[in-house]
PASEBA-1860 file (N, C-alpha, C; in nm, 3 decimals):
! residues 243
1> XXXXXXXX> 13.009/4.395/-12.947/13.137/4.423/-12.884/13.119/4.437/-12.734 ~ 13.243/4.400/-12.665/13.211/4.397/-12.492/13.373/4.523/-12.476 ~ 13.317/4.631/-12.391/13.471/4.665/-12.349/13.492/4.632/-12.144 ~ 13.619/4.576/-12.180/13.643/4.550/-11.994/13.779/4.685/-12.006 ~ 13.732/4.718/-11.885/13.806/4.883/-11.840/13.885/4.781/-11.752 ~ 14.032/4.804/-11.748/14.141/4.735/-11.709/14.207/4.862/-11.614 ~ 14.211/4.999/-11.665/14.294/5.100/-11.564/14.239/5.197/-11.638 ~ 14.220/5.319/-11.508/14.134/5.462/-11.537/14.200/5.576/-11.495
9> XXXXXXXX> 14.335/5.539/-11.434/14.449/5.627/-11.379/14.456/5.724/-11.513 ~ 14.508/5.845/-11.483/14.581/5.907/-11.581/14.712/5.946/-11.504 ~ 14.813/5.936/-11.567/14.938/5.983/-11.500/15.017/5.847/-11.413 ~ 14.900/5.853/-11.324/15.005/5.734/-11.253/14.881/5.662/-11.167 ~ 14.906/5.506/-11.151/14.820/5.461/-11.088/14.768/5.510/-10.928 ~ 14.623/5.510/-10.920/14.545/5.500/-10.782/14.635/5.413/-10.720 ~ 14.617/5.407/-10.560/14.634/5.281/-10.483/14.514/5.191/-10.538 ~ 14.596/5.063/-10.542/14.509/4.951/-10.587/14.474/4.917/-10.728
17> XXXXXXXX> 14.473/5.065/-10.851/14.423/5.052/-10.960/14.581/5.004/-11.070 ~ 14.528/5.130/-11.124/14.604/5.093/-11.324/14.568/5.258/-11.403 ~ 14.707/5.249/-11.485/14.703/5.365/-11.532/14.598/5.263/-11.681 ~ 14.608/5.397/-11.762/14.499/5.315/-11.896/14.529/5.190/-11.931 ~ 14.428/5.149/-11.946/14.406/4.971/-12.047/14.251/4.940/-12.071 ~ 14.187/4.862/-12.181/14.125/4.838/-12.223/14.103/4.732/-12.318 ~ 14.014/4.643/-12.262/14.021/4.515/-12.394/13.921/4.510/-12.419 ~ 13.926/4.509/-12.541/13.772/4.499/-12.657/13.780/4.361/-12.699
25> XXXXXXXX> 13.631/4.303/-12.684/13.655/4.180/-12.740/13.519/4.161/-12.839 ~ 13.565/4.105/-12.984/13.434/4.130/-13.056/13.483/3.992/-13.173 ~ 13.369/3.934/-13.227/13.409/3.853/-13.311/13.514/3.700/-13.204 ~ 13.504/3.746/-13.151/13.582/3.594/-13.018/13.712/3.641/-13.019 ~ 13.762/3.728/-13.077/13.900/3.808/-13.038/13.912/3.937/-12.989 ~ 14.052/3.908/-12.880/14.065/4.059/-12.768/14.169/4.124/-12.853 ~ 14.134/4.237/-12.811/14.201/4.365/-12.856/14.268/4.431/-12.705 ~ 14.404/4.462/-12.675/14.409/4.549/-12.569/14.431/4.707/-12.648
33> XXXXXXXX> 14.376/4.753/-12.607/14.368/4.904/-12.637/14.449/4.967/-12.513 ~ 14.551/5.052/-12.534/14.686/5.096/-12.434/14.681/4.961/-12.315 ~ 14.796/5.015/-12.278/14.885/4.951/-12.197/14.953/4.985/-12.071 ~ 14.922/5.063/-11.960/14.969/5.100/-11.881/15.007/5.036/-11.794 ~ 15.072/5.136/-11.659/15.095/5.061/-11.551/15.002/4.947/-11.429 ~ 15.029/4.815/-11.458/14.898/4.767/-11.351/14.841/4.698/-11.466 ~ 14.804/4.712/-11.572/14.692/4.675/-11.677/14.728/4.558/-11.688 ~ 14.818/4.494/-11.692/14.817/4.330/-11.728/14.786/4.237/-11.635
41> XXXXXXXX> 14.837/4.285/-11.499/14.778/4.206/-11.399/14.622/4.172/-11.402 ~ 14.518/4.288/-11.439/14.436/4.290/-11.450/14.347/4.222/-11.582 ~ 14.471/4.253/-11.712/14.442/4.168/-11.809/14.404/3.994/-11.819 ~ 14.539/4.002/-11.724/14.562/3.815/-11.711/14.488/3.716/-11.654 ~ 14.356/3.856/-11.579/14.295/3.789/-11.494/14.115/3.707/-11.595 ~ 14.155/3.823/-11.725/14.068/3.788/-11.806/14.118/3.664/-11.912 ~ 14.215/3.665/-12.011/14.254/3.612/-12.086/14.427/3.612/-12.064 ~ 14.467/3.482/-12.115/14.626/3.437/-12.125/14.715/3.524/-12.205
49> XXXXXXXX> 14.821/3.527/-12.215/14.915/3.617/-12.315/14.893/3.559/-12.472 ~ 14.848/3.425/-12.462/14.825/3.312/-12.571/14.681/3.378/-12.653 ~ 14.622/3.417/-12.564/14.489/3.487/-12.656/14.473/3.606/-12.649 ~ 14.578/3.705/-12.668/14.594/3.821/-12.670/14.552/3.845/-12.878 ~ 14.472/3.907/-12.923/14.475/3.871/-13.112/14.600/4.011/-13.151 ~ 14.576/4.171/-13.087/14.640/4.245/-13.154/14.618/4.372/-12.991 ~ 14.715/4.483/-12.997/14.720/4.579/-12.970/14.741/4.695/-13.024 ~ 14.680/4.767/-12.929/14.658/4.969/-13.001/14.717/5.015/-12.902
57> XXXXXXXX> 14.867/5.083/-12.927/14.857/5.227/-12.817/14.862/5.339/-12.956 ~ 14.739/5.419/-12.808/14.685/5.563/-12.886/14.816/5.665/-12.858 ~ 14.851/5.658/-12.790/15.056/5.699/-12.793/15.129/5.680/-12.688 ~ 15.242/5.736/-12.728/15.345/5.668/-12.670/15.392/5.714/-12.518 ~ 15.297/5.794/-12.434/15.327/5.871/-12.290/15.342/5.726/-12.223 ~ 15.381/5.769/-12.102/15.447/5.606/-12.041/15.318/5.527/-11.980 ~ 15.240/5.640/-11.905/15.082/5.589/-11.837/15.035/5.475/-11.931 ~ 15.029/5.515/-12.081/14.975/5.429/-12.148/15.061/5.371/-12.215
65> XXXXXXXX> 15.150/5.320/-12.186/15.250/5.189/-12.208/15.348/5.149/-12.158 ~ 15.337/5.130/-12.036/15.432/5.107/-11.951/15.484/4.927/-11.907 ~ 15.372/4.887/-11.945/15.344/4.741/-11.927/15.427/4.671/-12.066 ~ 15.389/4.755/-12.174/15.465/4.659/-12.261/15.591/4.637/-12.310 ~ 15.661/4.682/-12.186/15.827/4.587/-12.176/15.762/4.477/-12.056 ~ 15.698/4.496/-11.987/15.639/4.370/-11.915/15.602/4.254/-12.005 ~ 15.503/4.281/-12.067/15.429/4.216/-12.156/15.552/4.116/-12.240 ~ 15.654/4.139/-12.272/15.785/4.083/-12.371/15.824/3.999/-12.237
73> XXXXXXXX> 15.837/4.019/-12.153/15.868/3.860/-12.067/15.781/3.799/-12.044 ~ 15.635/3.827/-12.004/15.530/3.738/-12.039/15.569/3.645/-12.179 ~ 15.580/3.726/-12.260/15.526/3.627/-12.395/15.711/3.514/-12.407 ~ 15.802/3.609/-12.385/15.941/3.529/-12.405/15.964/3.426/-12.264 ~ 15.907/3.454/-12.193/15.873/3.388/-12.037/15.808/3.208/-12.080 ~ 15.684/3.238/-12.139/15.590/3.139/-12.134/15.618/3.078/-12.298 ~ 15.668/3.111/-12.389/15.765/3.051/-12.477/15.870/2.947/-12.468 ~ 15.957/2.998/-12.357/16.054/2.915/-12.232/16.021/2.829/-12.224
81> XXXXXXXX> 15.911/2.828/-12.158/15.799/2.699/-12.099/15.695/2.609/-12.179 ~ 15.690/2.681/-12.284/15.671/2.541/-12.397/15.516/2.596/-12.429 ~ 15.485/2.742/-12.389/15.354/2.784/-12.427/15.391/2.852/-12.587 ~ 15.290/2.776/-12.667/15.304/2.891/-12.837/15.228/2.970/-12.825 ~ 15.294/3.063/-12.864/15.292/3.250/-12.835/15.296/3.292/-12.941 ~ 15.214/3.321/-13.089/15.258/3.367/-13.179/15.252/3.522/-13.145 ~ 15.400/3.588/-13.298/15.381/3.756/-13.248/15.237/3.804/-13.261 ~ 15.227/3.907/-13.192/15.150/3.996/-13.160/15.142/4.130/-13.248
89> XXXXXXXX> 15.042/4.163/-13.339/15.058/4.271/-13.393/15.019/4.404/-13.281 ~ 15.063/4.489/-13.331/15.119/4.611/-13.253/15.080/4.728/-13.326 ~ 14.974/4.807/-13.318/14.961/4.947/-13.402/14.976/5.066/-13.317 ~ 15.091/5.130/-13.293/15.109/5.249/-13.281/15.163/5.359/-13.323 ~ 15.161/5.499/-13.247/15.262/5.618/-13.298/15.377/5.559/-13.366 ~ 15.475/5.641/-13.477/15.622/5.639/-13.463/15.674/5.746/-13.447 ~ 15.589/5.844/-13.309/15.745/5.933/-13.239/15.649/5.924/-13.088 ~ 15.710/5.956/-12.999/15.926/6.034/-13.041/15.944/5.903/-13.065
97> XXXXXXXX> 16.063/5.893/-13.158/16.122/5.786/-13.220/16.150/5.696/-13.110 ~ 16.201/5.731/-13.032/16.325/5.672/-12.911/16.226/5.598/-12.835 ~ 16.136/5.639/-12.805/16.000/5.531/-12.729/15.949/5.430/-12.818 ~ 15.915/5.465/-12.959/15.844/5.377/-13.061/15.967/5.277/-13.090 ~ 16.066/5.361/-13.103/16.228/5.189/-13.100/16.195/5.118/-13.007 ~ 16.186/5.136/-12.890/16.183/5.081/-12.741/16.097/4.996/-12.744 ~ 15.974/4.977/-12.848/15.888/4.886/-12.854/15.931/4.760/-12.914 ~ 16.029/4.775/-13.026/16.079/4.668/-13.114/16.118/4.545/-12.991
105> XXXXXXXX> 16.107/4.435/-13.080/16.144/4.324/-13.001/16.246/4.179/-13.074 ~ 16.295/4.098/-13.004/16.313/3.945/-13.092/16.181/3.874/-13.127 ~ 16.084/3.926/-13.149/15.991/3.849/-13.283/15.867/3.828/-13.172 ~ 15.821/3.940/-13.062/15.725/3.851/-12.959/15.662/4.014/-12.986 ~ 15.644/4.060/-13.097/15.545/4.161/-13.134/15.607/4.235/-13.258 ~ 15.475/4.242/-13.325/15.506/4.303/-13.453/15.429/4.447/-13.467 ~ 15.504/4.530/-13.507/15.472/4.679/-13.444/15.462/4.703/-13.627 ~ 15.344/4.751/-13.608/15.293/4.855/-13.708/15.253/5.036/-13.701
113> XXXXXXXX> 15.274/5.116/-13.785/15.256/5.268/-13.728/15.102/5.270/-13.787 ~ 15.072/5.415/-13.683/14.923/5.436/-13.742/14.979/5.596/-13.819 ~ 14.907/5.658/-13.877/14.843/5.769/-13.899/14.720/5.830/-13.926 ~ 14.783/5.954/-13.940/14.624/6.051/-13.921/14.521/6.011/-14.042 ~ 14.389/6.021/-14.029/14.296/5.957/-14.095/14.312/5.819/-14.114 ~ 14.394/5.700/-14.077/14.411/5.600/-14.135/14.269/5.505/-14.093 ~ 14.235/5.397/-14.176/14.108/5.318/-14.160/14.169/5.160/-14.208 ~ 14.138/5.074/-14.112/14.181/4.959/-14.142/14.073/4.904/-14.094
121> XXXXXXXX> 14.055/4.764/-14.168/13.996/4.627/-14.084/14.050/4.558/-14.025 ~ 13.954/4.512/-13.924/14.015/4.409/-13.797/13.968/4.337/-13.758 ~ 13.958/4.184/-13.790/13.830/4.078/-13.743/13.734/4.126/-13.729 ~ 13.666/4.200/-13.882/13.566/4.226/-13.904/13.513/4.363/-13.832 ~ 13.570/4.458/-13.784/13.561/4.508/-13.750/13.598/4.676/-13.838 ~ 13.578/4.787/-13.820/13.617/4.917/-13.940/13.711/4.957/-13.825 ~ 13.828/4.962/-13.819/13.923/5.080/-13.718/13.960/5.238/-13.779 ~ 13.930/5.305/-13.685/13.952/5.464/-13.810/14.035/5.524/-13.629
129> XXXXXXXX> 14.091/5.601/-13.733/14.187/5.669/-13.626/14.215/5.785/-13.687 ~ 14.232/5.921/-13.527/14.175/6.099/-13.553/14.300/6.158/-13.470 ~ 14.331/6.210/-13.553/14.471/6.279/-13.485/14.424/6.348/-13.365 ~ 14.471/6.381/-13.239/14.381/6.418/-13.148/14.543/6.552/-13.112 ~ 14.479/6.621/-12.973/14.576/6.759/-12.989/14.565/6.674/-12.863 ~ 14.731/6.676/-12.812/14.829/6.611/-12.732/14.986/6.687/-12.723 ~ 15.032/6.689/-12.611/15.197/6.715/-12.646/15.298/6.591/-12.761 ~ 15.225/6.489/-12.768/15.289/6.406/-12.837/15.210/6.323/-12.924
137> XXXXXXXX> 15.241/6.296/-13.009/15.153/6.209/-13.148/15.065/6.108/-13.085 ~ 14.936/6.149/-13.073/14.829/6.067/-13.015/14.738/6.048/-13.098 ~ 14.612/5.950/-13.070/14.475/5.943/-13.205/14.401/5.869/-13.103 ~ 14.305/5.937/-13.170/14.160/5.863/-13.095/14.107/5.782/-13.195 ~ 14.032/5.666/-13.118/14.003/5.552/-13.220/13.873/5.504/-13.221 ~ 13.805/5.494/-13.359/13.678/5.415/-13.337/13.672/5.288/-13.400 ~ 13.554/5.191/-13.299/13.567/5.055/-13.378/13.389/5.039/-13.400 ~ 13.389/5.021/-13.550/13.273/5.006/-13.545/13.221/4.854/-13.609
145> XXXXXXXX> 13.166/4.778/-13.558/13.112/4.644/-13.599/12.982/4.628/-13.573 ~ 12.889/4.526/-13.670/12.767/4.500/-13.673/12.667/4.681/-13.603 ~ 12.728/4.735/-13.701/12.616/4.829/-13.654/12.649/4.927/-13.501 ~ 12.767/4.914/-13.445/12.757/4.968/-13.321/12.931/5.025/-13.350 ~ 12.917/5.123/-13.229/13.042/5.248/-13.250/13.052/5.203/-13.142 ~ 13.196/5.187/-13.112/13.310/5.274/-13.003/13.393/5.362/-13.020 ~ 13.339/5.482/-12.930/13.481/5.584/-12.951/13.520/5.574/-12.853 ~ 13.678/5.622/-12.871/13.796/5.648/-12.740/13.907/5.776/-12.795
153> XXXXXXXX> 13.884/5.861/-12.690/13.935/5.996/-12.767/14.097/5.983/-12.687 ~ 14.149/5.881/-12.620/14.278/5.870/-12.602/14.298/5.988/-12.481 ~ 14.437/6.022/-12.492/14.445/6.184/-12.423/14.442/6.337/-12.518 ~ 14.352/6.430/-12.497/14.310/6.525/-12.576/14.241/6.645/-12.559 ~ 14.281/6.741/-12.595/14.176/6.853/-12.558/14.083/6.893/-12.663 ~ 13.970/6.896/-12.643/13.900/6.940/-12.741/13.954/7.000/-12.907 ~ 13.913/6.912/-13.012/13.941/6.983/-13.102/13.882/6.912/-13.222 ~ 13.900/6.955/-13.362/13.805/6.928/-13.501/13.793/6.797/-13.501
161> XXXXXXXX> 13.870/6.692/-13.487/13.841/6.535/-13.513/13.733/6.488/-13.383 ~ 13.710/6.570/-13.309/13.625/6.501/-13.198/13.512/6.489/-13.235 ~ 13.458/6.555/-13.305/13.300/6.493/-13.409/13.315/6.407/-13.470 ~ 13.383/6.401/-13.551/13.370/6.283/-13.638/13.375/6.155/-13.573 ~ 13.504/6.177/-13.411/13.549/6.032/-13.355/13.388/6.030/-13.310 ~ 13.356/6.097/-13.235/13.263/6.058/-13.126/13.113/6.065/-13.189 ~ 13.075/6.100/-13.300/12.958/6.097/-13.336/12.854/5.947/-13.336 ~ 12.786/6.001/-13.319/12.716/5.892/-13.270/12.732/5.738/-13.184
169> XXXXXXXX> 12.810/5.819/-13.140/12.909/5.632/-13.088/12.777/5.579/-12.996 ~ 12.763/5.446/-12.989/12.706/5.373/-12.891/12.765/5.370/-12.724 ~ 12.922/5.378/-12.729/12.982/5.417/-12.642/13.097/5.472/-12.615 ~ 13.142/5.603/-12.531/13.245/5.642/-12.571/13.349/5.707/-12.408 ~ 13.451/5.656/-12.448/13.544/5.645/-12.313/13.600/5.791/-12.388 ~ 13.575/5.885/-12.262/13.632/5.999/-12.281/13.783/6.034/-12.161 ~ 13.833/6.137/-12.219/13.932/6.136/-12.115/13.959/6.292/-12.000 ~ 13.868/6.237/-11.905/13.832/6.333/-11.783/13.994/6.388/-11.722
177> XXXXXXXX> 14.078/6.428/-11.752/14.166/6.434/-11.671/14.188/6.562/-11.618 ~ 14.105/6.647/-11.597/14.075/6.765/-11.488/13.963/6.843/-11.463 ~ 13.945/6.920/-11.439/13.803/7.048/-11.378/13.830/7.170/-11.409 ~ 13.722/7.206/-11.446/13.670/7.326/-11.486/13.765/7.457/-11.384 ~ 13.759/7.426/-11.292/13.835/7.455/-11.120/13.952/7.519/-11.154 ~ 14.051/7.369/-11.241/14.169/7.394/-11.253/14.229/7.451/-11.392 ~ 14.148/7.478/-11.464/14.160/7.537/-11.582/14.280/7.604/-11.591 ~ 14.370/7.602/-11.704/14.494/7.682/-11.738/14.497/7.734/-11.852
185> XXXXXXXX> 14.592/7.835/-11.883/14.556/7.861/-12.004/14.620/7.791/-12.143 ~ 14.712/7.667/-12.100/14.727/7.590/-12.193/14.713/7.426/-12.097 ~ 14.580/7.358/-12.190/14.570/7.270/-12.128/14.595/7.098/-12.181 ~ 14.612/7.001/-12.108/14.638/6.866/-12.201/14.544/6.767/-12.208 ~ 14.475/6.816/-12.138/14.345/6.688/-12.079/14.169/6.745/-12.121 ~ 14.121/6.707/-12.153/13.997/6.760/-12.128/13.948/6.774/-11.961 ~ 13.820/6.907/-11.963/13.727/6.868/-11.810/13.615/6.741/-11.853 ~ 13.575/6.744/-11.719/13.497/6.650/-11.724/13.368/6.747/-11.802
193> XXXXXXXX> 13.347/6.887/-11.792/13.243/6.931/-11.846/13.242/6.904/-12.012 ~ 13.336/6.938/-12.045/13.419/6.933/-12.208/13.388/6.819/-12.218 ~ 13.386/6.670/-12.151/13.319/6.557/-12.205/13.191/6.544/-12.223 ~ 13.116/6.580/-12.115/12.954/6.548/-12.126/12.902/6.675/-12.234 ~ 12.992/6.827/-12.259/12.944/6.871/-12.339/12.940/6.837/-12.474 ~ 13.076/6.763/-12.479/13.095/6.729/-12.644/13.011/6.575/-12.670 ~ 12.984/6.477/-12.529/12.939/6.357/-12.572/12.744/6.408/-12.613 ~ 12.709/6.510/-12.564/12.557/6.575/-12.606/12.584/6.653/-12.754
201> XXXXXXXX> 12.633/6.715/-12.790/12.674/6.800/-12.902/12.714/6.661/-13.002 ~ 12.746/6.530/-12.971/12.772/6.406/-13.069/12.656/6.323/-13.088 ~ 12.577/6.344/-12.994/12.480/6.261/-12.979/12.505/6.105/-12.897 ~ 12.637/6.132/-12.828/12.675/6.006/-12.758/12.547/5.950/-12.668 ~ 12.595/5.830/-12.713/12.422/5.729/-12.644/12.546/5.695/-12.491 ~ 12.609/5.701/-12.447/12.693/5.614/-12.295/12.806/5.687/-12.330 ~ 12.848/5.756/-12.219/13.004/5.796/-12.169/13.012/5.777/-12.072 ~ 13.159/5.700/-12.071/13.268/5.676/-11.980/13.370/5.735/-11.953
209> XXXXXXXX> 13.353/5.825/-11.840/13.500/5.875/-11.776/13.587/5.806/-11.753 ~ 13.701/5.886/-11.796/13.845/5.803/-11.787/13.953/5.883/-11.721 ~ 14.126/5.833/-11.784/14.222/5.927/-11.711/14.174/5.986/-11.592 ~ 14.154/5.947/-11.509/14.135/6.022/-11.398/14.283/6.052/-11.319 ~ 14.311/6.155/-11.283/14.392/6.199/-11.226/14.370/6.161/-11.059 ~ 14.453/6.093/-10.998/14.432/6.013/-10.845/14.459/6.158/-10.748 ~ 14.466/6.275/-10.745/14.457/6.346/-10.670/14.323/6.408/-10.688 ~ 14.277/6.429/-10.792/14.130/6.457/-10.768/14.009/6.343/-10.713
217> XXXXXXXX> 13.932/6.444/-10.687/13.835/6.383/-10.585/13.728/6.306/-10.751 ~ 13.757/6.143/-10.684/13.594/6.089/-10.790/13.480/6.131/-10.875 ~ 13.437/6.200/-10.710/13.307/6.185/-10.679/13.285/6.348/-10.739 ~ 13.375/6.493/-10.721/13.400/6.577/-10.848/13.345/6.625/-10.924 ~ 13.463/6.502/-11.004/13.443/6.482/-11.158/13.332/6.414/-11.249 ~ 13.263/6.326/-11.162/13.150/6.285/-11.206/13.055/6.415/-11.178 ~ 13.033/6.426/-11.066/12.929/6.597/-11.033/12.948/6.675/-11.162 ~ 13.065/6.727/-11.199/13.091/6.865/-11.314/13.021/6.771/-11.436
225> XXXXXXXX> 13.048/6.673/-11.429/12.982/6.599/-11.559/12.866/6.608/-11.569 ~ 12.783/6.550/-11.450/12.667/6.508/-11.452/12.568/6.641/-11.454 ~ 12.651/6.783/-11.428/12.587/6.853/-11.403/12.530/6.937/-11.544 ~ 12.578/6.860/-11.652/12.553/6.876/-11.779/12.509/6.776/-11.884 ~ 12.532/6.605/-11.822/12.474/6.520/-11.882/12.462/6.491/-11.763 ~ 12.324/6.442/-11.693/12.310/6.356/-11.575/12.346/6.190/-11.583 ~ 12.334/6.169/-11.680/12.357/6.016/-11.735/12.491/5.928/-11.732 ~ 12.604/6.088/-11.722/12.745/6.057/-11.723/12.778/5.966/-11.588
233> XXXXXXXX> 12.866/5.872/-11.662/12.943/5.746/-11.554/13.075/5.726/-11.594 ~ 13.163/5.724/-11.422/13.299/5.703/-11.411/13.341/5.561/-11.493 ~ 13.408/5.558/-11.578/13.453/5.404/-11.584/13.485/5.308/-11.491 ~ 13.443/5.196/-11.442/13.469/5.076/-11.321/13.608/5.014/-11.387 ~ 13.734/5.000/-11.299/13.771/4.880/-11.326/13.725/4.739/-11.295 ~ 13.757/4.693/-11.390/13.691/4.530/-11.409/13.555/4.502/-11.452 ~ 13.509/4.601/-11.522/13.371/4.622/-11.517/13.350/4.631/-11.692 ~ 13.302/4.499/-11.724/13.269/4.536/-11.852/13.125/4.539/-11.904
241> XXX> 13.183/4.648/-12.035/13.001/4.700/-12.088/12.983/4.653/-12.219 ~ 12.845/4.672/-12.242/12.849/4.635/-12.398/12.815/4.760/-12.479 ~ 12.848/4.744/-12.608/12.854/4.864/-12.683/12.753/4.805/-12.779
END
């Protein structure tokens, strides 16, 4: 499996970047994993709307799907024009309802729901998905093929499914979206410490910081990390790894 980091924003894009996106490509088919603001530009630069195989949003906050009312004139756009576009399967949340409607389309994606514990195959691939603690119906997802794990804990604060997602993963995109610093007493994001502690306590072989929040400082959030796994690395956009 190869993952290309498309956007590492949380909330709202950097200058220049992308709120979340991610395409997994394994078996000769891409996967976009969320959808945010910015992410397709960056997508398109890899693969056409034509070789898009399926998408995951881990839920329905706008950061991570903001693109896909974009994405529906891409595909009804280049249809127009005489490109075949078959639908697109679609696995996400169904709430809040009113966002998961908002996804429906005239036939240029086919939206399927996930739930908690659910395990499917996917061009050969095992997909398992972990209810994660969020203000809104989120899941973290692993893909495991030929022997190798990806986890992605979505947006989340520490809690019981994070072992199981992240155990042993080969690689795992965590979601950094604050500091130890700013701690509250009800929080939505993990620290960056809460990642490198839980990716050592999993036995994570590679973590990738993610969600980064564009008012915090980079350079930080990698420090609080590293200062507990030295090994810990920011996710690159455009920068893909292998798992």
């Amino acid at each position: 499996m190869k993952l290309t980091v498309l956007g590492t924003s949380g909330g709202f894009p950097a200058a220049g970047g992308a709120t979340s996106g991610y395409l997994l490509e394994l078996n000769n088919r891409h996967i976009l994993i969320d959808c945010g603001s910015g992410v397709l530009s960056n997508l398109f630069r890899l693969v056409k709307p034509d070789q898009l195989d399926a998408i995951i949003l881990t839920h329905l906050h706008h950061d991570h799907i903001s693109d896909m009312q974009v994405l529906k004139y891409a595909i009804s756009l280049s249809r127009l024009h005489g490109i075949d576009i078959p639908a697109i399967p679609v696995l996400a949340p169904g709430t809040p309802e009113n966002i998961a409607d908002s996804l429906q389309s005239d036939g240029s994606l086919i939206i399927g729901h996930i739930s908690a514990q659910s395990e499917q195959q996917m061009f050969g691939a095992n997909l398992r998905f972990f209810a994660m603690d969020h203000p809104v119906e989120a899941y973290g997802l692993s893909v495991e093929f030929e022997g190798r794990k990806f986890a992605y804990t979505a947006d989340s604060v520490p809690c019981t499914n994070m072992q199981p997602l992240l155990q042993e993963a080969d690689l795992a995109l965590m979601d950094a979206g604050t500091l130890e610093s700013l701690r509250r007493p009800k929080m939505m994001h993990m620290t960056a410490a809460e990642c490198a502690t839980l990716a050592n306590a999993c036995l994570v072989r590679r973590l990738l910081l993610t969600h980064l929040l564009p008012i915090l400082d980079p350079a930080e959030i990698l420090a609080e990390a590293q200062a507990i796994r030295p090994a810990s690395e920011l996710a690159q956009i455009m920068e893909t790894y292998d798992v």
